[in-house]
Structures are given as structure tokens and as C-alpha cells.
C-alpha positions as CSV (number, residue, x, y, z in Angstrom):
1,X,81.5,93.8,78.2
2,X,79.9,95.9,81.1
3,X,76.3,96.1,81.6
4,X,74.2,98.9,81.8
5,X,70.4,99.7,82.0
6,X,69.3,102.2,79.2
7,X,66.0,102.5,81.2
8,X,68.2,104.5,84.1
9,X,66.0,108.2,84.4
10,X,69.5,109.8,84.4
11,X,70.4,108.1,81.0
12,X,67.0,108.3,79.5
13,X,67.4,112.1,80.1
14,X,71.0,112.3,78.8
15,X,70.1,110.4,75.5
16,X,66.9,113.3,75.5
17,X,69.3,115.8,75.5
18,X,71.8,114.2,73.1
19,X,69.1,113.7,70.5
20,X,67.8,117.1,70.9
21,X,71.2,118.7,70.0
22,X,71.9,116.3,67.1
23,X,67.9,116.7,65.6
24,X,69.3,120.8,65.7
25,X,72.7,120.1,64.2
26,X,70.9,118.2,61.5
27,X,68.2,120.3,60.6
28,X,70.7,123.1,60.4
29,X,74.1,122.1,60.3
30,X,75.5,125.5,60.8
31,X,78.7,126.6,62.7
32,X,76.8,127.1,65.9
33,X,75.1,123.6,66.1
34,X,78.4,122.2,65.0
35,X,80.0,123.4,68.0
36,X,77.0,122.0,69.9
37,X,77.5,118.8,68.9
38,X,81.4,118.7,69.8
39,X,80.4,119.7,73.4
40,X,78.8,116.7,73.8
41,X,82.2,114.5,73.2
42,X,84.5,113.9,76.1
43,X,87.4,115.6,73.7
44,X,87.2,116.6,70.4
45,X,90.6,117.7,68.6
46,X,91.2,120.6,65.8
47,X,89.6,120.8,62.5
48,X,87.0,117.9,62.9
49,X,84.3,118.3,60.2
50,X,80.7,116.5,60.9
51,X,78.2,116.5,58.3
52,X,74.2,116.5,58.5
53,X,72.6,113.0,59.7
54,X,75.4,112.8,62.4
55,X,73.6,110.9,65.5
56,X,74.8,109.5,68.9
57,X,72.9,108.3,72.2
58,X,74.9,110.2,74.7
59,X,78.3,111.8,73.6
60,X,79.9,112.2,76.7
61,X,82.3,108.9,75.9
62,X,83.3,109.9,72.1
63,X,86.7,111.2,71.9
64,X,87.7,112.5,68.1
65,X,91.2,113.4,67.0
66,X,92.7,116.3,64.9
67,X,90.8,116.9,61.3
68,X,89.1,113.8,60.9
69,X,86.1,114.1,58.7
70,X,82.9,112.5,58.8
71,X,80.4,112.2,56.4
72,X,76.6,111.9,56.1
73,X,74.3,109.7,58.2
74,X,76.7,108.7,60.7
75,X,75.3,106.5,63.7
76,X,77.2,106.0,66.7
77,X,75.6,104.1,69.5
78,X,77.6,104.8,72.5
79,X,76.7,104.6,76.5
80,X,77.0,106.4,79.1
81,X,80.0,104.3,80.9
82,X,83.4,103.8,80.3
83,X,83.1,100.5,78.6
84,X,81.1,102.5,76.0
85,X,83.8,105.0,74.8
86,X,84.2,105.2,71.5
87,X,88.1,106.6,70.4
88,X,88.7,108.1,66.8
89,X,92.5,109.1,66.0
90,X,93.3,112.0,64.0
91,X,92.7,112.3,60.5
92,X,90.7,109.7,59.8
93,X,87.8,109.5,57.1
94,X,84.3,107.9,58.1
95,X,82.4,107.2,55.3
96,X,78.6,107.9,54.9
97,X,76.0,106.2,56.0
98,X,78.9,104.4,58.6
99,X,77.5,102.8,62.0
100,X,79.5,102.3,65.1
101,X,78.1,100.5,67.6
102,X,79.5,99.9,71.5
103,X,75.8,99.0,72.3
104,X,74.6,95.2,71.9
105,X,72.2,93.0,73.9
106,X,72.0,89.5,75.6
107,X,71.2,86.6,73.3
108,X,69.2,85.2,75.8
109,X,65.6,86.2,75.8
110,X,65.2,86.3,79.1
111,X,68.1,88.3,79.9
112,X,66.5,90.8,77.0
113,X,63.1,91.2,79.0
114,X,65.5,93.2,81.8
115,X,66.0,96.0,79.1
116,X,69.9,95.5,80.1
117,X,72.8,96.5,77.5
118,X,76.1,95.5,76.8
119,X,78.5,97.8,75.9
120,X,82.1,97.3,75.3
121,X,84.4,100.3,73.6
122,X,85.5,100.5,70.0
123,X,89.0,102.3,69.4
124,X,89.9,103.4,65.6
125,X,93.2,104.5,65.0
126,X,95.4,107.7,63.2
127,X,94.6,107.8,59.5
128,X,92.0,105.2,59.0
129,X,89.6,105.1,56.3
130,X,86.0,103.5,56.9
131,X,83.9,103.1,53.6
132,X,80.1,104.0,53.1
133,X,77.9,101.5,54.9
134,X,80.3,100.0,57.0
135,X,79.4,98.7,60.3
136,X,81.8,97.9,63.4
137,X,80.8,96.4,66.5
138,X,81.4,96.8,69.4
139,X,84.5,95.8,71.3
140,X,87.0,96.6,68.0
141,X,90.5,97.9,67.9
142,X,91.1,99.6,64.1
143,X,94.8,100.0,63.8
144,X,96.5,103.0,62.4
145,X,96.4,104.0,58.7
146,X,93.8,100.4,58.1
147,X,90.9,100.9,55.4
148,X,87.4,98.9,56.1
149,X,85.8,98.2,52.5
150,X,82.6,100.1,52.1
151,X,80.0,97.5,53.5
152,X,81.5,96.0,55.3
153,X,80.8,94.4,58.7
154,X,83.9,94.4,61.3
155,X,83.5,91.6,63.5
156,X,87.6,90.8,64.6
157,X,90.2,93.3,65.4
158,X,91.9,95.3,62.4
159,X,95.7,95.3,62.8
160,X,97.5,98.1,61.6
161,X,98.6,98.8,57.9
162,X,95.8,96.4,56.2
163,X,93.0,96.5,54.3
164,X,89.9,94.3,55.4
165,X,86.5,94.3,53.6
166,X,83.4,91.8,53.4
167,X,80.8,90.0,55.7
168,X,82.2,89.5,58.1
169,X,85.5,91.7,57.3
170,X,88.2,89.7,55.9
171,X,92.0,91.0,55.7
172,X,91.9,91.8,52.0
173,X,96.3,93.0,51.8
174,X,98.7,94.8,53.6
175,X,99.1,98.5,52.8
């Protein structure tokens, strides 16, 4: 995990602007603030659908594939670095109300007083399915075609082909 001060002037105006353009998108999720939102992302592929609620701290580390949908209330806590990028393959399905989170802090409290972050990146392959509520932290690999149960919290990598689901997520079966 790489560290990173949130409290940077540079970042604090970055996240401004980021929450600016998703406050717009979601009070009027037209067309127009659509495509303002996928300016924000390093790449974003063909046919990607966003719904209201959508939210991210920066943007400029999010990379989204080819006709991947995402649904209401999304929350992804990226950062500003490269150990913050945040990968989504191509058509993949993110559930409402999903979190994903490259973003943590120290355990210590001392280390917390500093205001520093941790951020390490979260990759989710082609063709995944992530239920309603689920949560994954940060530093995860989702392998290709995987489903994560709604709620549930994804602690461990996800190989490929399985389904995981629980608190922390547990592989459930192969697909």
C-alpha cells in the first residue's frame, strides 16, 4: 500500500472538483452530465451506463470497460496515485448501493493524527457480477466472470469462475 496525504491543496481541489461534477450528474443524470462524469476516469470503454448516486473522490485512476452497468448509489473511494486505480473489465454488473474502496487508514492512532491514507488498487474482471451492498477493499483482484453475493464484504482475492458471498466473503462454488 502507498501512502498519500488527502490534505495535499492539489488533491483537496481535485476531490472539489470531482464532487462537483458527480453532485450535477446526480441531481440530473442527463446525457450531458453523464458524459461529465466519464471525463473524469482515466479510460472509460463503449456503452457504460452509470446511474444517479454514482460518487468518487477523484476519477482520474478509474478505468471502466465496454457496457458495464452500474447501478444506484455507487461509492468508489479512489486516490489520486497509481496505487489507487481502480480497474473494471467489460461487461460487468455492479449492483446498487455497491462500495469500492482503494482508500483505508493506519491502525495506529498516532499514525491517524498525520491525516495520511493508504491506498492500494482494486482490479475486477470481464463479466463480473457484484450484488447490492457489497463492499470490496482495497487491494482485491475479482477474476473474470466471479459473482460477489449481495452483502457481502470482500476481504481475499476472488479467483476466476466462482461465486463468493458472506462476511468476510467465502468461496460459495465454482461457476
Amino acid at each position: 500500500m502507498q501512502v498519500f496525504t488527502s490534505l495535499n491543496k492539489e488533491y483537496l481541489a481535485l476531490r472539489k472538483q470531482t464532487g462537483d461534477t458527480c453532485r450535477l450528474f446526480n441531481k440530473s443524470p442527463s446525457k450531458g452530465n453523464l458524459k461529465r462524469i466519464r471525463e473524469l476516469f482515466l479510460e472509460c470503454g463503449e456503452g457504460v451506463i452509470i446511474e444517479a448516486g454514482f460518487h468518487c473522490d477523484y476519477g482520474n485512476q478509474i478505468t471502466i470497460g465496454d457496457r458495464t452497468f452500474i447501478n444506484i448509489n455507487c461509492t468508489v473511494l479512489d486516490a489520486p496515485i497509481d496505487e489507487g486505480a481502480i480497474t473494471i473489465g467489460s461487461d460487468c454488473l455492479i449492483g446498487p448501493n455497491v462500495q469500492i474502496l482503494t482508500v483505508s487508514h493506519a491502525l495506529s492512532p498516532a499514525q491517524r493524527l498525520n491525516k495520511e491514507n493508504f491506498a492500494a488498487p482494486i482490479t475486477i474482471g470481464n463479466s463480473v457480477w457484484i450484488g447490492a451492498g457489497a463492499i470490496v477493499l482495497a487491494g482485491i483482484t475479482i477474476g473474470d466472470n466471479s459473482v460477489i453475493g449481495a452483502g457481502s464484504v470482500v476481504t481475499k482475492d476472488v479467483t476466476a469462475n466462482t461465486v463468493v458471498a458472506g462476511n468476510p466473503a467465502q468461496k460459495i462454488r465454482n461457476i
